[in-house]
N, CA, C and O atoms as a CHARMM CRD file, in Angstrom:
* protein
*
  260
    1    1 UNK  N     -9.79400 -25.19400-171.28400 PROA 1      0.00000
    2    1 UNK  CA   -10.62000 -24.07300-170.84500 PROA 1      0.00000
    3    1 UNK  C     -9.85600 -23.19900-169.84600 PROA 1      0.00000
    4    1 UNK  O     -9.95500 -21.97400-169.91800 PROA 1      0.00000
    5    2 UNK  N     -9.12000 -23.77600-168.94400 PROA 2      0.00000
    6    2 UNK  CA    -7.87900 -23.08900-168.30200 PROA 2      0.00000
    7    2 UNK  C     -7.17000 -22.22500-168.71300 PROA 2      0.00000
    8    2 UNK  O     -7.16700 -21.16600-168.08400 PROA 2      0.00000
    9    3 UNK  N     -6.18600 -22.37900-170.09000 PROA 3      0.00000
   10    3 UNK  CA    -5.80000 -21.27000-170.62400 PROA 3      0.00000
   11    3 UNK  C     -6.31800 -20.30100-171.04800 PROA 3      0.00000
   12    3 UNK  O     -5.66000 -19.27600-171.22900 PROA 3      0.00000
   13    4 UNK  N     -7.75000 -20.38100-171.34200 PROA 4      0.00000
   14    4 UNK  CA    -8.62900 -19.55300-171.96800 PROA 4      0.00000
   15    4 UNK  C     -8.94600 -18.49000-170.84200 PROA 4      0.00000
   16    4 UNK  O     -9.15300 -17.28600-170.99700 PROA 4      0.00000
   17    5 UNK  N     -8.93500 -19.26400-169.60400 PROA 5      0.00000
   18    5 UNK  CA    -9.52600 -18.38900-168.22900 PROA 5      0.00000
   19    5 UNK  C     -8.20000 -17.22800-168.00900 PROA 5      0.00000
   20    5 UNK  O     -8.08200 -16.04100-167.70100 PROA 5      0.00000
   21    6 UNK  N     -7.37800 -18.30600-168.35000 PROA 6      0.00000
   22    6 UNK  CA    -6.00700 -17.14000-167.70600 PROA 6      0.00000
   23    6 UNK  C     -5.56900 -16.25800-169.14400 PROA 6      0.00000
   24    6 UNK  O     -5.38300 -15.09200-168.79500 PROA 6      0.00000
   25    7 UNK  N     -5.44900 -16.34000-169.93100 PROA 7      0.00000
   26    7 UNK  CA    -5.41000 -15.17900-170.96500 PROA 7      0.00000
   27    7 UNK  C     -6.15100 -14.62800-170.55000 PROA 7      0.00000
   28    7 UNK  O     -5.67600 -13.61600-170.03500 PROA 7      0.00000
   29    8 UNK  N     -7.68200 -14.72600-170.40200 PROA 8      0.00000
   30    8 UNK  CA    -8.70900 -13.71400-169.98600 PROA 8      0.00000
   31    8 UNK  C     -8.07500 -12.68200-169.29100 PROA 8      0.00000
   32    8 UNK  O     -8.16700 -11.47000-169.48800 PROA 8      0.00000
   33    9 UNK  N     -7.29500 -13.40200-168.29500 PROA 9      0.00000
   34    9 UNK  CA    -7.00200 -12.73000-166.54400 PROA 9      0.00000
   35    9 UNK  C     -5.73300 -11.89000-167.51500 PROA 9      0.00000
   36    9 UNK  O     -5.59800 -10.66800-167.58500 PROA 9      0.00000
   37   10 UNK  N     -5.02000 -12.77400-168.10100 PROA 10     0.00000
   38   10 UNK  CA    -3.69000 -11.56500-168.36800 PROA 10     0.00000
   39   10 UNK  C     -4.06100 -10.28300-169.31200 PROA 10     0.00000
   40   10 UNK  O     -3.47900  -9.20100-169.38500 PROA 10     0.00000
   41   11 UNK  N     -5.07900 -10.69400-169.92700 PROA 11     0.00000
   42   11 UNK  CA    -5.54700  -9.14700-170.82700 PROA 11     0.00000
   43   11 UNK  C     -6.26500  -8.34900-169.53000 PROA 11     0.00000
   44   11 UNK  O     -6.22500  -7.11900-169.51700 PROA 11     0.00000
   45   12 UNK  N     -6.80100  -8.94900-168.64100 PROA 12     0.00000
   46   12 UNK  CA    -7.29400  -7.90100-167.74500 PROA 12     0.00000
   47   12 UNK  C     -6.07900  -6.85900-166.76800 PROA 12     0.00000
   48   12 UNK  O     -6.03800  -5.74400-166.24900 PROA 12     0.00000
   49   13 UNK  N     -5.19800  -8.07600-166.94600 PROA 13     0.00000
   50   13 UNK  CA    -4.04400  -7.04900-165.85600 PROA 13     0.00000
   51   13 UNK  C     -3.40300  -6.05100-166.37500 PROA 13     0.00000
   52   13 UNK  O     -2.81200  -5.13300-165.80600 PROA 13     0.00000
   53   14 UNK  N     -3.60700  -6.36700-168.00100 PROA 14     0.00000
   54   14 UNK  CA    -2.97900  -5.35100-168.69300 PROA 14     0.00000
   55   14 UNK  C     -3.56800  -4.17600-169.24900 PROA 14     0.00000
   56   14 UNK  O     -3.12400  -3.21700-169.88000 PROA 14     0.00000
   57   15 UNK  N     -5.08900  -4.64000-168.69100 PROA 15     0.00000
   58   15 UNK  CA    -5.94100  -3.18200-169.13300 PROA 15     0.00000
   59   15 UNK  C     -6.72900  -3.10700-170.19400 PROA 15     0.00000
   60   15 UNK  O     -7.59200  -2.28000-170.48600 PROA 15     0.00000
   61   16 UNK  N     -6.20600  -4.40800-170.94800 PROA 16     0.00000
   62   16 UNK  CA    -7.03500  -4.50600-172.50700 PROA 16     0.00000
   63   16 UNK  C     -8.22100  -5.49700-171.79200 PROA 16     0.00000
   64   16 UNK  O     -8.49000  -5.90700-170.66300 PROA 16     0.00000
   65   17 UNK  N     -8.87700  -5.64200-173.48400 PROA 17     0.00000
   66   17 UNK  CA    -9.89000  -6.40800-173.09800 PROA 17     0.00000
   67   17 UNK  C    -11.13400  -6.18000-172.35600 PROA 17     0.00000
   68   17 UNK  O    -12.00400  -7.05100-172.35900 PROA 17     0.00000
   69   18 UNK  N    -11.29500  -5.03500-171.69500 PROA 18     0.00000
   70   18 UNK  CA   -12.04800  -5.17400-170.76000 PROA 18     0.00000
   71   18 UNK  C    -13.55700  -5.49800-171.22800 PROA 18     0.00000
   72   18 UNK  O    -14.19700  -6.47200-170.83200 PROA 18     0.00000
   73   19 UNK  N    -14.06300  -4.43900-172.21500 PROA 19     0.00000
   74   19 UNK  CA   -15.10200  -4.69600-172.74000 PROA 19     0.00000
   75   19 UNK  C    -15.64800  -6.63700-173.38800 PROA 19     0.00000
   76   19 UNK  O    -16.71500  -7.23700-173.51400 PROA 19     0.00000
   77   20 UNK  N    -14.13600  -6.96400-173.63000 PROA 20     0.00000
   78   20 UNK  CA   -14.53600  -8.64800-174.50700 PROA 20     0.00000
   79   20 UNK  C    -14.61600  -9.36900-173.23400 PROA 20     0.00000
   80   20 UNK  O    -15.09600 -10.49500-173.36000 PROA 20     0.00000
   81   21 UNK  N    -14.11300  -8.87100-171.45100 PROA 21     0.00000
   82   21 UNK  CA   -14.39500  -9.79400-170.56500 PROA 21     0.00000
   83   21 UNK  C    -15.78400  -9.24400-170.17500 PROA 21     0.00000
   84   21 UNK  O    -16.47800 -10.08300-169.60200 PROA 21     0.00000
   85   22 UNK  N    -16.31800  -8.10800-170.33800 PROA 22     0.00000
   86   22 UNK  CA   -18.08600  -7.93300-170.01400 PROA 22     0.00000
   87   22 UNK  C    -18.88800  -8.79800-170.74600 PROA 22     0.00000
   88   22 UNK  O    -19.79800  -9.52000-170.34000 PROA 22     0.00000
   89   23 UNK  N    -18.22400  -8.56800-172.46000 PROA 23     0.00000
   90   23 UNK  CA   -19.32600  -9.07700-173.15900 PROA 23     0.00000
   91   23 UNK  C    -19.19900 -10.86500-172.84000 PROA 23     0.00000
   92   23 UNK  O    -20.26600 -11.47800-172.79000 PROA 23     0.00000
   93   24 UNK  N    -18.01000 -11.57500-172.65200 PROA 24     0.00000
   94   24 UNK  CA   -18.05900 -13.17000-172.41000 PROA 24     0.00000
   95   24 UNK  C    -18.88700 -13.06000-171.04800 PROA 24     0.00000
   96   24 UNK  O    -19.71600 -13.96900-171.01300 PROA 24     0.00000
   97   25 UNK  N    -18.92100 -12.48200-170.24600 PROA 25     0.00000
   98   25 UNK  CA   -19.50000 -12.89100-168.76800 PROA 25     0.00000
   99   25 UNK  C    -21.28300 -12.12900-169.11900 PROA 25     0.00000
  100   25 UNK  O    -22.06600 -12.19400-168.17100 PROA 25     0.00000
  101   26 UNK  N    -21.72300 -11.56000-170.25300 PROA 26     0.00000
  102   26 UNK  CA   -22.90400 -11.06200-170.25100 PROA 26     0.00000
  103   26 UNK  C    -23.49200 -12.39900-171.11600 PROA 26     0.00000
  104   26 UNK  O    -24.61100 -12.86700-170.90300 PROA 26     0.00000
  105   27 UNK  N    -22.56500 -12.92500-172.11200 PROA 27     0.00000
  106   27 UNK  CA   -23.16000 -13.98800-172.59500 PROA 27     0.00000
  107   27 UNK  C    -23.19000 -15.57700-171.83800 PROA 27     0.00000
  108   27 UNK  O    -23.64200 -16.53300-172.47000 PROA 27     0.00000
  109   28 UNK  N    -22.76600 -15.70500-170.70800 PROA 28     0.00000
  110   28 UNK  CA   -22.42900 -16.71600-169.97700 PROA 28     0.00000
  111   28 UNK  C    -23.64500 -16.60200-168.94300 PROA 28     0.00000
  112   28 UNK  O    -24.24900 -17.63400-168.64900 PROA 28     0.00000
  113   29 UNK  N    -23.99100 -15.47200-168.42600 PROA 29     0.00000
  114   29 UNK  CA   -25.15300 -14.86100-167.75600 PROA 29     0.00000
  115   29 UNK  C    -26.05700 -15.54900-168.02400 PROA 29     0.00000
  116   29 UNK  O    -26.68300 -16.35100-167.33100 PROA 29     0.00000
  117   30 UNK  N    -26.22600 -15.05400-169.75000 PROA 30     0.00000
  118   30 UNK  CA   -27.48300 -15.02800-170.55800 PROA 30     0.00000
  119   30 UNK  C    -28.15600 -16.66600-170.70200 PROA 30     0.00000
  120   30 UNK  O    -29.34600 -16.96300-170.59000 PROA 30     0.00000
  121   31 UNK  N    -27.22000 -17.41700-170.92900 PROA 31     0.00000
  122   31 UNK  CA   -27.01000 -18.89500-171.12200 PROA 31     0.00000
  123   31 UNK  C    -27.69300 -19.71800-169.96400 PROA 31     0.00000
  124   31 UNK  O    -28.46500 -20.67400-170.04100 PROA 31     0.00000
  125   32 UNK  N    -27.17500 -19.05400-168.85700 PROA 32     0.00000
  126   32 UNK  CA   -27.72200 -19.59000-167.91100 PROA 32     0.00000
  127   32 UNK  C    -29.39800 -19.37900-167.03600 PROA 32     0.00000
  128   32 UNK  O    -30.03500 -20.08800-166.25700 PROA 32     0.00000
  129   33 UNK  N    -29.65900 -17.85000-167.74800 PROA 33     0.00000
  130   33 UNK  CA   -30.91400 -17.11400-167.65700 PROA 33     0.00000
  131   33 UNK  C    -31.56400 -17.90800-168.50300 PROA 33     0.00000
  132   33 UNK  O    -32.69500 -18.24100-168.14800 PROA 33     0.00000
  133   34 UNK  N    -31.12100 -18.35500-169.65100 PROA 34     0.00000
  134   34 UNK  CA   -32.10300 -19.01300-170.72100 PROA 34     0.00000
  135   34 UNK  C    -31.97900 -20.73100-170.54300 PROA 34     0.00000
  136   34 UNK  O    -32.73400 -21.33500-171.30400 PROA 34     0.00000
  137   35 UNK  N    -30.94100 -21.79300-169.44100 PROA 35     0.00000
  138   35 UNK  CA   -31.70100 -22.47200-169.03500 PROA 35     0.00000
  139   35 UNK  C    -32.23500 -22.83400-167.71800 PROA 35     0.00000
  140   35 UNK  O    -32.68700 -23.91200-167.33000 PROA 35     0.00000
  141   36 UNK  N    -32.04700 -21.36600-166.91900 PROA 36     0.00000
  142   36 UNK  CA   -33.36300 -21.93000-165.70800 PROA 36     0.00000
  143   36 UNK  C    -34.87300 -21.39700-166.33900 PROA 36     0.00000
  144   36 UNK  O    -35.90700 -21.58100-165.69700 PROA 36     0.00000
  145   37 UNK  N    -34.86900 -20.77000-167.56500 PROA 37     0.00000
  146   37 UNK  CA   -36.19500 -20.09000-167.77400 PROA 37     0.00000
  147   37 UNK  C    -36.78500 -20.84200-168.93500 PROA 37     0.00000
  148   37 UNK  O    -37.93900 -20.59800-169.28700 PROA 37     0.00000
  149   38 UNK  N    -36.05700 -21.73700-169.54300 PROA 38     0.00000
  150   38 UNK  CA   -36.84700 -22.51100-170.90500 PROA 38     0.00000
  151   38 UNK  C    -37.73100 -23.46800-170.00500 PROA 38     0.00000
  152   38 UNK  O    -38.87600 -23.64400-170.42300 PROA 38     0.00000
  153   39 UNK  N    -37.38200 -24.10300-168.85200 PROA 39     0.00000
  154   39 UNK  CA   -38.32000 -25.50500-168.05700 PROA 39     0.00000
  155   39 UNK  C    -39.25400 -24.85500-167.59100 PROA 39     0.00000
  156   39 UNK  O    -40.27900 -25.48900-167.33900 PROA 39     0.00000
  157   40 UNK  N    -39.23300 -23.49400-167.33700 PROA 40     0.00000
  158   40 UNK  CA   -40.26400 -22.85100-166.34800 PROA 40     0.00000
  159   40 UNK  C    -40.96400 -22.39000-167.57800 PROA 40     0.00000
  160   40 UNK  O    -42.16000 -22.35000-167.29100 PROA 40     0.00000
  161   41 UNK  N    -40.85100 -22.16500-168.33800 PROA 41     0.00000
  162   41 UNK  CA   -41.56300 -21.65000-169.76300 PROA 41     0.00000
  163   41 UNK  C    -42.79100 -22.49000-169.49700 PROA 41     0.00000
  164   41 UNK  O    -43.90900 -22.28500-169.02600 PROA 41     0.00000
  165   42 UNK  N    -41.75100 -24.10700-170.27300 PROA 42     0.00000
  166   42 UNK  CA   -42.46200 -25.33900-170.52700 PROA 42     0.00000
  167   42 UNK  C    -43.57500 -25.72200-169.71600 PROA 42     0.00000
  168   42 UNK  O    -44.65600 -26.05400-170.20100 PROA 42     0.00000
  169   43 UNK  N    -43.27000 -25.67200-168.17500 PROA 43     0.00000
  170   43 UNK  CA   -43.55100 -26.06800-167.10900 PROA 43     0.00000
  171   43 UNK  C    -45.14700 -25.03000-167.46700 PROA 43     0.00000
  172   43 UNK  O    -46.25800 -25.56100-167.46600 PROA 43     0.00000
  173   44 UNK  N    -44.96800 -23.78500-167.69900 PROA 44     0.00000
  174   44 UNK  CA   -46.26100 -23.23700-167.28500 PROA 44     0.00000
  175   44 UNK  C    -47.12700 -23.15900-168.86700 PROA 44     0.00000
  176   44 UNK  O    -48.16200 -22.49500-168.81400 PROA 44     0.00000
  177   45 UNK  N    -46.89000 -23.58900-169.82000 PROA 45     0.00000
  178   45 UNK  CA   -47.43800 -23.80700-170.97900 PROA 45     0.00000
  179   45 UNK  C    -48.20100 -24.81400-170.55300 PROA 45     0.00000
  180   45 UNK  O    -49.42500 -24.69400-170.51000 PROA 45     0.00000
  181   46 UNK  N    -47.37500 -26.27500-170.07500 PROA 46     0.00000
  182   46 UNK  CA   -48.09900 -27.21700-170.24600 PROA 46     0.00000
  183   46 UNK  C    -49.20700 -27.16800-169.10000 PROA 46     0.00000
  184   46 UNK  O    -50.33900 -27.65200-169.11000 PROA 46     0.00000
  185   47 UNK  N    -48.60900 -26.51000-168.20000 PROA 47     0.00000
  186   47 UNK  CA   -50.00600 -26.18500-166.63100 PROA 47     0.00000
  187   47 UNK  C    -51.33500 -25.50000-167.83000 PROA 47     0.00000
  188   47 UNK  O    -52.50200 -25.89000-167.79900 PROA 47     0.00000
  189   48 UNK  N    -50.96200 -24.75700-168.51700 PROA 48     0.00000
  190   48 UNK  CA   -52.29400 -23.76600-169.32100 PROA 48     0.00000
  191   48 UNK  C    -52.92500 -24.68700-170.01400 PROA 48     0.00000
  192   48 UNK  O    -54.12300 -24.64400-170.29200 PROA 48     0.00000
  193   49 UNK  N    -52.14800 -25.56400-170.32600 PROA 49     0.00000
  194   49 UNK  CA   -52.49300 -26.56400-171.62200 PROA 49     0.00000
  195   49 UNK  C    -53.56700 -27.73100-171.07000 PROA 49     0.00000
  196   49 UNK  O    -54.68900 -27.99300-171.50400 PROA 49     0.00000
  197   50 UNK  N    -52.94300 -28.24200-170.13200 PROA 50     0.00000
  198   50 UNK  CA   -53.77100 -28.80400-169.06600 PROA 50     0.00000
  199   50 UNK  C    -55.18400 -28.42500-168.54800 PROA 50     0.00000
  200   50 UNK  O    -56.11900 -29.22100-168.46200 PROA 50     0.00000
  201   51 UNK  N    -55.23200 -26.89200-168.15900 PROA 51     0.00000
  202   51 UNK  CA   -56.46000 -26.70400-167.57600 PROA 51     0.00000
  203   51 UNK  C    -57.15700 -26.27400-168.71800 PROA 51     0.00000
  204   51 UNK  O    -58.32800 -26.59000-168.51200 PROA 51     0.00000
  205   52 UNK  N    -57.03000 -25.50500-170.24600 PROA 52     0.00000
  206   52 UNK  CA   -57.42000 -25.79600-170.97600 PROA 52     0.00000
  207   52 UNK  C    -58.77900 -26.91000-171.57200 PROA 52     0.00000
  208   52 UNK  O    -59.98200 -26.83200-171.81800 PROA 52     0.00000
  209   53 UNK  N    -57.50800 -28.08700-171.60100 PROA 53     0.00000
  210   53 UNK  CA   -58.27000 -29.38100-171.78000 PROA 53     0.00000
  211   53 UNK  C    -59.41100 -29.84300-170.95400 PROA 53     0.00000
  212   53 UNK  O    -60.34900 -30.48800-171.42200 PROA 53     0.00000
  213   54 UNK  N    -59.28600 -29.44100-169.52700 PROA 54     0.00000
  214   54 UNK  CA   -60.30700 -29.65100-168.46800 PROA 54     0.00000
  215   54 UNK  C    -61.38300 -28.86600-168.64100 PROA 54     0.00000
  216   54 UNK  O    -62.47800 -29.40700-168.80100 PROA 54     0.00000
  217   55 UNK  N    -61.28900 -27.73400-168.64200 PROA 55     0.00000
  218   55 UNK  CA   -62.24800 -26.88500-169.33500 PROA 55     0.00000
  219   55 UNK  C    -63.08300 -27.02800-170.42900 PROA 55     0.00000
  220   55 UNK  O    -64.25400 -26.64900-170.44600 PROA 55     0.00000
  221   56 UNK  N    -62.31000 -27.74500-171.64400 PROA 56     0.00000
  222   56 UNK  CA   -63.41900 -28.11800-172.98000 PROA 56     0.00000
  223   56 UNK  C    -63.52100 -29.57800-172.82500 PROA 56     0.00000
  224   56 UNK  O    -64.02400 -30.04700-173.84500 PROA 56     0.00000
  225   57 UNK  N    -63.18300 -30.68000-171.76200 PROA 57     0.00000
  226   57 UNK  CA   -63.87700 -31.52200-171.59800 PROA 57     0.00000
  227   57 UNK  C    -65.04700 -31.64900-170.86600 PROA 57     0.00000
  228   57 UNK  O    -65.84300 -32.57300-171.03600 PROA 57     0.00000
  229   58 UNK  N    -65.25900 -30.26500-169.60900 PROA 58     0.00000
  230   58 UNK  CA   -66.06200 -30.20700-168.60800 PROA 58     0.00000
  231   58 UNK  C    -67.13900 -29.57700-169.85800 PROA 58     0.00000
  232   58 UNK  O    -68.24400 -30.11300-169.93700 PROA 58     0.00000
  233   59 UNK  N    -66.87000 -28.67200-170.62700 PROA 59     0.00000
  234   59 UNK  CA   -67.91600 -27.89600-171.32600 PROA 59     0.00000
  235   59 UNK  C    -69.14900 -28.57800-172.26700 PROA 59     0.00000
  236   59 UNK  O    -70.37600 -28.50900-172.33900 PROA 59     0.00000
  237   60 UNK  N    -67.69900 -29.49000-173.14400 PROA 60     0.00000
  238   60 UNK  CA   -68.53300 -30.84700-174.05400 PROA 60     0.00000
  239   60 UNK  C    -69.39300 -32.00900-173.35400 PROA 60     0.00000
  240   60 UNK  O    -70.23600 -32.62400-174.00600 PROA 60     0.00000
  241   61 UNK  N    -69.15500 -32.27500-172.04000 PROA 61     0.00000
  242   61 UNK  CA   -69.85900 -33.01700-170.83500 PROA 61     0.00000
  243   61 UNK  C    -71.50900 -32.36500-170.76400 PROA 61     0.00000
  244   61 UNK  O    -72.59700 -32.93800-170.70900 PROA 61     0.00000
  245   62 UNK  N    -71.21300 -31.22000-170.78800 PROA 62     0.00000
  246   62 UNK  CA   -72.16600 -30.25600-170.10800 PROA 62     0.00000
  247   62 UNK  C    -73.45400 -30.34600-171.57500 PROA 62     0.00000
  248   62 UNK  O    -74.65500 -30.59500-171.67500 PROA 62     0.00000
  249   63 UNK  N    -72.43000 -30.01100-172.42000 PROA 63     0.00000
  250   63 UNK  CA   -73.38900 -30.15400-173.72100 PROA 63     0.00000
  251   63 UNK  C    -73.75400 -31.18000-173.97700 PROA 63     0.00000
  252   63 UNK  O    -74.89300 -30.97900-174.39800 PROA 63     0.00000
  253   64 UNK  N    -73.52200 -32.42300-174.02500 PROA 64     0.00000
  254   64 UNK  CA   -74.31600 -33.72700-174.15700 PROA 64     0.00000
  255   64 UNK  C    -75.07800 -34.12900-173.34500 PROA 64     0.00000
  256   64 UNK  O    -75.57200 -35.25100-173.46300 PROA 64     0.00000
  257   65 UNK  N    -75.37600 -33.28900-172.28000 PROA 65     0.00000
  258   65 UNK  CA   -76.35200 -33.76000-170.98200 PROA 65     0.00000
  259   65 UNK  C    -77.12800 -32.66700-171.45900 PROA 65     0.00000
  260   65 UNK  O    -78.17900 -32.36300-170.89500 PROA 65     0.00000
């Protein structure tokens, strides 16, 4: 992965590349945007999912009384 970093660096000194070092660092971004945000997804699905269930167990309670 080292050599990969420093080619990076030598196409940058030379002026090329620039656009293929935005687009690797926009997709490296992205990667990381998509896993602090998939648990927090999860995290608040299953919170909905949860009170949900509380809700049509409190309701069906209500109806058998």
């Amino acid at each position: 992965m080292t050599d990969f970093f420093t080619h990076i660096y030598g196409l940058l000194l030379e002026g090329d590349a620039t656009v293929l070092i935005i687009l690797y660092l926009g997709i490296l971004c992205f990667w990381w945007y998509l896993l602090i945000l998939a648990p927090t997804i999860i995290r608040g699905v299953s919170v909905i999912t949860g009170l949900l269930r509380k809700l049509i167990i409190r309701y069906q309670n209500k109806k058998n009384f």
